[in-house]
N, CA, C and O atoms as a Maestro MAE file, in Angstrom:
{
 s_m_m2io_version
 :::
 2.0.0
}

f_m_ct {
 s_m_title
 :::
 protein
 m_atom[220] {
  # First column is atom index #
  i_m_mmod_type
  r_m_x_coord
  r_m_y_coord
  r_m_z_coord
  i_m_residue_number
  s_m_chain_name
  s_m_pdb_residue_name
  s_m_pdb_atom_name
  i_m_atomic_number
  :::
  1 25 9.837 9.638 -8.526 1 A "UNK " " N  " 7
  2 3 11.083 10.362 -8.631 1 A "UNK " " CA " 6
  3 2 11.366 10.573 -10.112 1 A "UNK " " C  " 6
  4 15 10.966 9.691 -10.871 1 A "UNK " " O  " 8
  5 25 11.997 11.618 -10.623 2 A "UNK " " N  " 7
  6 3 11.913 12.212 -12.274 2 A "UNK " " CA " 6
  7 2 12.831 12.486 -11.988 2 A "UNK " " C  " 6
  8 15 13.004 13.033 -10.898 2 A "UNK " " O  " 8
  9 25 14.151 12.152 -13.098 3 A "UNK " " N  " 7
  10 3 15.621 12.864 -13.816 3 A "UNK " " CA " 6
  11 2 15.650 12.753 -14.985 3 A "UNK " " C  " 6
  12 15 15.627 11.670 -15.570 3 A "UNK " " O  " 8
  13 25 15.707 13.920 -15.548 4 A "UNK " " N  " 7
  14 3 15.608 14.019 -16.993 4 A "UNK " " CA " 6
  15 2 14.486 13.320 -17.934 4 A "UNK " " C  " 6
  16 15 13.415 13.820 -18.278 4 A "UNK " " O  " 8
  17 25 14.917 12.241 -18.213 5 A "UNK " " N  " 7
  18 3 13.203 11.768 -19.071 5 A "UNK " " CA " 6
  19 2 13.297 10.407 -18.694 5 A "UNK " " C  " 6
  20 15 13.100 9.607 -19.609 5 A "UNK " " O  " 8
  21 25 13.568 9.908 -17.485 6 A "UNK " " N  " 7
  22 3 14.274 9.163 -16.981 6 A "UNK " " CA " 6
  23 2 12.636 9.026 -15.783 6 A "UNK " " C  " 6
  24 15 12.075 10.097 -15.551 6 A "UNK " " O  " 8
  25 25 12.093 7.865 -15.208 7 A "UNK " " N  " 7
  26 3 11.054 7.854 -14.077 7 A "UNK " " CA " 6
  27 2 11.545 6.226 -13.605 7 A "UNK " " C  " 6
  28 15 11.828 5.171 -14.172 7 A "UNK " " O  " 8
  29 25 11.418 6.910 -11.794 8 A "UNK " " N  " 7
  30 3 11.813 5.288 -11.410 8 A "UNK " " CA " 6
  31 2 10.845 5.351 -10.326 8 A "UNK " " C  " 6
  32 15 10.372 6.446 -10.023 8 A "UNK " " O  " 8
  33 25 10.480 4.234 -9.673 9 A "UNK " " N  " 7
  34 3 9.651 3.807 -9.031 9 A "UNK " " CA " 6
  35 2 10.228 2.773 -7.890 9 A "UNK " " C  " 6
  36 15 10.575 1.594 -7.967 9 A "UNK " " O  " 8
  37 25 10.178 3.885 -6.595 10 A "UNK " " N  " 7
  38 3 11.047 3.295 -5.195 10 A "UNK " " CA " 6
  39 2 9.521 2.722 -4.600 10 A "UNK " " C  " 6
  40 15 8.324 2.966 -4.755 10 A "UNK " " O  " 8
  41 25 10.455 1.743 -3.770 11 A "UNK " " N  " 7
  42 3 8.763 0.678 -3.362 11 A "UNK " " CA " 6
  43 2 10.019 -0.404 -2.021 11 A "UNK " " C  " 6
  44 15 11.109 -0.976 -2.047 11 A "UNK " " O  " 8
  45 25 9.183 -0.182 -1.291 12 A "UNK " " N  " 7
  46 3 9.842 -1.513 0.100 12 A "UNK " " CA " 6
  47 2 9.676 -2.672 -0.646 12 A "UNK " " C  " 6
  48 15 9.137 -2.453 -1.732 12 A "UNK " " O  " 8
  49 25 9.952 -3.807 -0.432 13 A "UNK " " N  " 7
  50 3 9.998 -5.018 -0.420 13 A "UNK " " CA " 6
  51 2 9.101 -5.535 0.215 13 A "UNK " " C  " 6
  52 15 9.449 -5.800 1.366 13 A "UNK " " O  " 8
  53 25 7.754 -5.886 -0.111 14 A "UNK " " N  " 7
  54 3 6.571 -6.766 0.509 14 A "UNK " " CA " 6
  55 2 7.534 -8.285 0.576 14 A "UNK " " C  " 6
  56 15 8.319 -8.673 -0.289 14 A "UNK " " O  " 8
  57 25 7.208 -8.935 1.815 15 A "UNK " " N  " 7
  58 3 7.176 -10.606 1.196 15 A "UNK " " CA " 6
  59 2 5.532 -11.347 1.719 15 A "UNK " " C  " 6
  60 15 5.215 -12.328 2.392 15 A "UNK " " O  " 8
  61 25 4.911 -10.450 1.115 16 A "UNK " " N  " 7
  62 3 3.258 -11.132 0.993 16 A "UNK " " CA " 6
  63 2 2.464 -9.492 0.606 16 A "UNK " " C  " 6
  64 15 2.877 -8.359 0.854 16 A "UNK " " O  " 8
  65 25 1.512 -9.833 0.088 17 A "UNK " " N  " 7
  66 3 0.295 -8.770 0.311 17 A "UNK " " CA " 6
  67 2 -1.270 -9.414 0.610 17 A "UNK " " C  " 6
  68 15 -1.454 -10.577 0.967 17 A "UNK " " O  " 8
  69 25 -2.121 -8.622 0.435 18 A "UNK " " N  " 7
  70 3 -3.274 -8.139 1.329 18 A "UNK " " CA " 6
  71 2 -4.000 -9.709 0.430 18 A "UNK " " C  " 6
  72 15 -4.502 -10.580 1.140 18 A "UNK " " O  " 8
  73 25 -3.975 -9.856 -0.787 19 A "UNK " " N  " 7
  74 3 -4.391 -11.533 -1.169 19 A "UNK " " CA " 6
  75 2 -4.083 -12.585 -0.737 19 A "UNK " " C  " 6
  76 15 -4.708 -13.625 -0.944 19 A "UNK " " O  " 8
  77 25 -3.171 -12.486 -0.135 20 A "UNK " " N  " 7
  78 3 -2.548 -14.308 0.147 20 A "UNK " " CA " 6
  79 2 -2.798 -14.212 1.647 20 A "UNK " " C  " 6
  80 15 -3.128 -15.237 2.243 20 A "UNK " " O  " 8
  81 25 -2.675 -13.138 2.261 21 A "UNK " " N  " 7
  82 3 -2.816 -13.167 3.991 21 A "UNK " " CA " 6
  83 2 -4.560 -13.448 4.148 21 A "UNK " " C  " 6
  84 15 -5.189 -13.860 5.123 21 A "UNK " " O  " 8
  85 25 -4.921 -13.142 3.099 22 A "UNK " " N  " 7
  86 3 -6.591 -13.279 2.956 22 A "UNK " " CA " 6
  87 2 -6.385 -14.573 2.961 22 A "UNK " " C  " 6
  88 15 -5.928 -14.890 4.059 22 A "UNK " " O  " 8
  89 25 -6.484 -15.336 2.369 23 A "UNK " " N  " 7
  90 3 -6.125 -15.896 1.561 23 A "UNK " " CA " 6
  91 2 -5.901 -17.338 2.517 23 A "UNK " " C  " 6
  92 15 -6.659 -18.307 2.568 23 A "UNK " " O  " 8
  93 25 -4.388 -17.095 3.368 24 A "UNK " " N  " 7
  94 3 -4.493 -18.023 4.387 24 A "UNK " " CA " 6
  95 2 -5.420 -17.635 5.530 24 A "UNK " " C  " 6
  96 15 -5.679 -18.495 6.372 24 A "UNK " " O  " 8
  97 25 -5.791 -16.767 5.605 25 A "UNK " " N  " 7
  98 3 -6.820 -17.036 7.072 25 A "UNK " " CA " 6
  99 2 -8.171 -15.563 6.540 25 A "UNK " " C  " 6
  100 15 -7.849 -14.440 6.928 25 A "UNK " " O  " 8
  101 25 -9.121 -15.638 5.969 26 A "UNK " " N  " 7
  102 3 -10.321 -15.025 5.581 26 A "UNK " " CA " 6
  103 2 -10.695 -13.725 6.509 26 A "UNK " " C  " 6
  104 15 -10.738 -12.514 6.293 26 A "UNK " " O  " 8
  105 25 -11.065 -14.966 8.201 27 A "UNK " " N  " 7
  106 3 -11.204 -14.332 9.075 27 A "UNK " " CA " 6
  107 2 -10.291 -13.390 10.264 27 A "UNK " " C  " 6
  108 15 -9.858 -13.783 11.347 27 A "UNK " " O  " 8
  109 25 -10.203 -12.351 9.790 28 A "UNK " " N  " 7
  110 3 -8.862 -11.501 10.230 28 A "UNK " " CA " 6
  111 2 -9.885 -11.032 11.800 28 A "UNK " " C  " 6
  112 15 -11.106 -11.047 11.954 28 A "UNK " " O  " 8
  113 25 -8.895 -10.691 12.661 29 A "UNK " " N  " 7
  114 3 -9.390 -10.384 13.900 29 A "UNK " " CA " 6
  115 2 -9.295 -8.960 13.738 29 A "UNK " " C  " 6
  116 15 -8.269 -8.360 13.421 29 A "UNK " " O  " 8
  117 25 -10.572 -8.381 14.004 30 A "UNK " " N  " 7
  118 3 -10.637 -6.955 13.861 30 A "UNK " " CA " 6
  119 2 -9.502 -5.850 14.176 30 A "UNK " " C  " 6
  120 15 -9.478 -4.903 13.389 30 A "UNK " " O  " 8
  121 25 -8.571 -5.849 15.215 31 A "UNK " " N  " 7
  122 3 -8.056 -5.172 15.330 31 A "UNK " " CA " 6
  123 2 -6.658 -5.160 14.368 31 A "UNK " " C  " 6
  124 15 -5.836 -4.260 14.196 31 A "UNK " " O  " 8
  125 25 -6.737 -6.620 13.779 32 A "UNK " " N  " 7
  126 3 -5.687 -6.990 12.903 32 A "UNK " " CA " 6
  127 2 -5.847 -5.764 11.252 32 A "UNK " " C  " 6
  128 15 -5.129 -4.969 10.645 32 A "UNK " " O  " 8
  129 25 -7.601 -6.453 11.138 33 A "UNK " " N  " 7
  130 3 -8.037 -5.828 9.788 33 A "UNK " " CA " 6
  131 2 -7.946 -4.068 9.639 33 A "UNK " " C  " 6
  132 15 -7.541 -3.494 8.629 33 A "UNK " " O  " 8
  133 25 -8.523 -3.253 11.156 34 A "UNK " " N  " 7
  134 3 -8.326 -2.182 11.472 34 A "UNK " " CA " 6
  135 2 -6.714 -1.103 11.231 34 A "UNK " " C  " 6
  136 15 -6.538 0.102 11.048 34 A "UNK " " O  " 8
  137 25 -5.634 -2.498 11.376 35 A "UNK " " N  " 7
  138 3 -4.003 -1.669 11.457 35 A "UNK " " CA " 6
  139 2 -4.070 -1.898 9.693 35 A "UNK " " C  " 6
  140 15 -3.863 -1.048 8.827 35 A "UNK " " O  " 8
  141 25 -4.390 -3.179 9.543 36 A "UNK " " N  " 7
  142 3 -4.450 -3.080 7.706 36 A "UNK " " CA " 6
  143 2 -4.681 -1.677 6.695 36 A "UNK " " C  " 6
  144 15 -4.106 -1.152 5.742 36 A "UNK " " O  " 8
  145 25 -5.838 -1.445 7.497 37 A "UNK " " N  " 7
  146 3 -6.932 -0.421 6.635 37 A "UNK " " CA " 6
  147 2 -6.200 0.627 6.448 37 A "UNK " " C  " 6
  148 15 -5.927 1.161 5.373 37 A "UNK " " O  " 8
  149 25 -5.737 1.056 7.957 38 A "UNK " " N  " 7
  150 3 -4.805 1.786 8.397 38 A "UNK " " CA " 6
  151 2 -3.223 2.114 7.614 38 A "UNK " " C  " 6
  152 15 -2.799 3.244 7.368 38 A "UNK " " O  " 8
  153 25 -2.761 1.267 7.418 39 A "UNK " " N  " 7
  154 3 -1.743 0.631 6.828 39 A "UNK " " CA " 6
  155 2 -2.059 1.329 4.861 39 A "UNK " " C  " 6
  156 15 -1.264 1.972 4.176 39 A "UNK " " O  " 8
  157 25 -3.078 0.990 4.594 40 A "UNK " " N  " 7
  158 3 -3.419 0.765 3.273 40 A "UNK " " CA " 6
  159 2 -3.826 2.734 2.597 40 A "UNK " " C  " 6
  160 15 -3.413 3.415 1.658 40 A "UNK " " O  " 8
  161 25 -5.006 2.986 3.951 41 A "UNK " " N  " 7
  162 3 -5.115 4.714 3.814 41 A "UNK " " CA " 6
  163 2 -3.710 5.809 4.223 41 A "UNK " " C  " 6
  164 15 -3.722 6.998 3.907 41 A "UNK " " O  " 8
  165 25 -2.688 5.231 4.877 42 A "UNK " " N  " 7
  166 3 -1.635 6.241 4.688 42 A "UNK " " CA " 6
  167 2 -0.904 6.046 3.906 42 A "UNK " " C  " 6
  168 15 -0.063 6.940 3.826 42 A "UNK " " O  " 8
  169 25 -0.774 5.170 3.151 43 A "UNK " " N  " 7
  170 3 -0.183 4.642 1.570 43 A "UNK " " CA " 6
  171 2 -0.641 5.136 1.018 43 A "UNK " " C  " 6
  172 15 0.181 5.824 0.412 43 A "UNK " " O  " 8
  173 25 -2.270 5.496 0.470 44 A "UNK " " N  " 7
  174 3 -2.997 6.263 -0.781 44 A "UNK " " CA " 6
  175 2 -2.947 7.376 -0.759 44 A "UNK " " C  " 6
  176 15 -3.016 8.117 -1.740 44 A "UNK " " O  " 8
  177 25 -2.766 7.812 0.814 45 A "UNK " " N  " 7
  178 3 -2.662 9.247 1.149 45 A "UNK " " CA " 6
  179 2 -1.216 9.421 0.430 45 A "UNK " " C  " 6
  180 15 -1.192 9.583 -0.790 45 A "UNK " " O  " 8
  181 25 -0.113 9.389 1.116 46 A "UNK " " N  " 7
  182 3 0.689 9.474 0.709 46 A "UNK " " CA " 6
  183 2 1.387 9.973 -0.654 46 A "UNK " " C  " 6
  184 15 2.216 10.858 -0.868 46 A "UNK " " O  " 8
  185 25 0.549 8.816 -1.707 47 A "UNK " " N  " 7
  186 3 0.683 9.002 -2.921 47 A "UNK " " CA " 6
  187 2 -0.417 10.170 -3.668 47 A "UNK " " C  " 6
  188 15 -0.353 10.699 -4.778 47 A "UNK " " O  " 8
  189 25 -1.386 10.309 -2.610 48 A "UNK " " N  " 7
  190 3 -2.190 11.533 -3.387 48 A "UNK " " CA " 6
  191 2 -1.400 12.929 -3.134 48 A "UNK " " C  " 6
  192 15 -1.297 13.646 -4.129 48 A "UNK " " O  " 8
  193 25 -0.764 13.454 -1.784 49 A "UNK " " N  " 7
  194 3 -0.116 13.919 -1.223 49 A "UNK " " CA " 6
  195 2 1.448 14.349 -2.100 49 A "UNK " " C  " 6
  196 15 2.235 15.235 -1.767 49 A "UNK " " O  " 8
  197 25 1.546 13.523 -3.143 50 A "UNK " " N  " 7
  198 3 2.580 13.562 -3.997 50 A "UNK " " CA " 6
  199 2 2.504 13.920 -5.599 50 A "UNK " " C  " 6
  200 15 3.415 14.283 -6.343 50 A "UNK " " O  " 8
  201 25 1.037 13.686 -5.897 51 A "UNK " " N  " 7
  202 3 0.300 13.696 -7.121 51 A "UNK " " CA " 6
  203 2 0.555 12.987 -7.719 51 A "UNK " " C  " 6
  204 15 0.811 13.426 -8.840 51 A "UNK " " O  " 8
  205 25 0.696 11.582 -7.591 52 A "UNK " " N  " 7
  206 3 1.169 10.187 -7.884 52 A "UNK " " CA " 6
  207 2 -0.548 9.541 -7.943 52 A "UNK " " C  " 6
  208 15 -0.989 8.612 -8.620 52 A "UNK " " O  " 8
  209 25 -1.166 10.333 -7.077 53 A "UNK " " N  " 7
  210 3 -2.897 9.443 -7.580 53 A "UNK " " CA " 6
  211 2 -3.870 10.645 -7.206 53 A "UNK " " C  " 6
  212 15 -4.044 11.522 -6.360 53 A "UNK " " O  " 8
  213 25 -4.361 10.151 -8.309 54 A "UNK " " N  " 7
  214 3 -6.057 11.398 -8.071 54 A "UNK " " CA " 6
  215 2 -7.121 10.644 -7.822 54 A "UNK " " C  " 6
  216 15 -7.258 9.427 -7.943 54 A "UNK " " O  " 8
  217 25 -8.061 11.677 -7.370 55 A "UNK " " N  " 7
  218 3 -9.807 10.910 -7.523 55 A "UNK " " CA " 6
  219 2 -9.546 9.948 -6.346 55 A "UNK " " C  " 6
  220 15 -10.421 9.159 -5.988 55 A "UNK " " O  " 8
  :::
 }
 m_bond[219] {
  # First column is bond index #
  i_m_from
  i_m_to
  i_m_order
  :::
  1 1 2 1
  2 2 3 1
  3 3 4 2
  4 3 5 1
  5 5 6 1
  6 6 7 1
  7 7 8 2
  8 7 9 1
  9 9 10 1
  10 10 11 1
  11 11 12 2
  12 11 13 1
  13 13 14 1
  14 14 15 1
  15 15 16 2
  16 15 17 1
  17 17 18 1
  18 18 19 1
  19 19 20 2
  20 19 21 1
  21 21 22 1
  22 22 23 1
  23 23 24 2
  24 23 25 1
  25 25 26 1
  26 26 27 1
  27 27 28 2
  28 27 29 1
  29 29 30 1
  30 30 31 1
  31 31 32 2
  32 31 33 1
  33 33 34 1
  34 34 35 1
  35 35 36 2
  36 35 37 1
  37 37 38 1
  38 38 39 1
  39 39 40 2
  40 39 41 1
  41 41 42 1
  42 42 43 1
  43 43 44 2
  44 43 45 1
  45 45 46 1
  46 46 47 1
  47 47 48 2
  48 47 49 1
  49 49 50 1
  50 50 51 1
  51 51 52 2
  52 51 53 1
  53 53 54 1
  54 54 55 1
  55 55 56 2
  56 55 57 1
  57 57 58 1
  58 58 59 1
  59 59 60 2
  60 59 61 1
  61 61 62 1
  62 62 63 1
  63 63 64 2
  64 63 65 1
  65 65 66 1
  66 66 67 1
  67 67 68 2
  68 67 69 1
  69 69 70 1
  70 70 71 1
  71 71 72 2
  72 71 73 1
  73 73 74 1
  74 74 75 1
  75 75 76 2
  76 75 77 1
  77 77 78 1
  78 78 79 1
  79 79 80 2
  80 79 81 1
  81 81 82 1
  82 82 83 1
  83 83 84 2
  84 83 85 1
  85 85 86 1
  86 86 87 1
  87 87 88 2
  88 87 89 1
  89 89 90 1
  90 90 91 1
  91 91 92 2
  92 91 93 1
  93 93 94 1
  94 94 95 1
  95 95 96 2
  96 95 97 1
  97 97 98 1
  98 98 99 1
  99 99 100 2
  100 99 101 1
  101 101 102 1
  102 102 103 1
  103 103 104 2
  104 103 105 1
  105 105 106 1
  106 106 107 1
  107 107 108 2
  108 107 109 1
  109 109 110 1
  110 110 111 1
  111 111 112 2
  112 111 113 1
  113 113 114 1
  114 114 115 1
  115 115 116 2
  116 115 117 1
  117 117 118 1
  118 118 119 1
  119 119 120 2
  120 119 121 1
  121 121 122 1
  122 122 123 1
  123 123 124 2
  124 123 125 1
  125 125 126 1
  126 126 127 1
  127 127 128 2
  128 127 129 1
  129 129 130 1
  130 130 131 1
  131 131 132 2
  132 131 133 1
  133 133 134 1
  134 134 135 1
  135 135 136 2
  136 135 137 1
  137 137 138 1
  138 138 139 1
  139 139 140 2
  140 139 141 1
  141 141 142 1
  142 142 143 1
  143 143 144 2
  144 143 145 1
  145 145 146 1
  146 146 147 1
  147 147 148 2
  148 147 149 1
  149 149 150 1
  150 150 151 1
  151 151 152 2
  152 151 153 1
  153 153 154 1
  154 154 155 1
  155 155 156 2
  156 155 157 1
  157 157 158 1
  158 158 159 1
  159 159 160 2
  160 159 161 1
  161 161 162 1
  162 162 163 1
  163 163 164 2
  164 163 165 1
  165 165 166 1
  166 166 167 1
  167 167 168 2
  168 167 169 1
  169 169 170 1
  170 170 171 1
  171 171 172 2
  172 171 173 1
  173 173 174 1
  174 174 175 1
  175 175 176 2
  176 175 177 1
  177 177 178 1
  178 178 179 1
  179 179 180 2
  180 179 181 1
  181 181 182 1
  182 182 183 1
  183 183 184 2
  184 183 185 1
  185 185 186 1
  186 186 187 1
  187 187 188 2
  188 187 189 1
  189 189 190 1
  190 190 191 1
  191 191 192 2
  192 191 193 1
  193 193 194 1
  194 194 195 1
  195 195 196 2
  196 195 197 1
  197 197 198 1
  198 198 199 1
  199 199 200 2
  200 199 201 1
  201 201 202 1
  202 202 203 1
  203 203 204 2
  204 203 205 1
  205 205 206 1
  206 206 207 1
  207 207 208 2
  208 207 209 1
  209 209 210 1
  210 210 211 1
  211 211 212 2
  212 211 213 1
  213 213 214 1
  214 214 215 1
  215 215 216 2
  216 215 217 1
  217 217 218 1
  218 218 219 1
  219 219 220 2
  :::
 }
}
């Protein structure tokens, strides 16, 4: 988001990410790891979709 020369950066509130859930349990049950992935590619999309990330 841009106002004037002004840039802020809106973001949900994680209370964990994708390291520590590793982290406590390695072995994720596929369909768990699958909503992750999931989870993770409409986020990048998103931000490419915005020109917030290239490449």
């Amino acid at each position: 988001m841009e106002s004037s020369h002004n840039y802020y950066i809106i973001q949900e509130i994680c209370d964990s990410d994708l390291q520590k859930l590793l982290a406590d349990d390695p072995r994720l049950p596929e369909q768990r790891a699958l909503g992750l992935l999931k989870q993770i590619c409409n986020g990048f999309l998103a931000l490419v979709k915005e020109g917030i990330v290239h490449r």
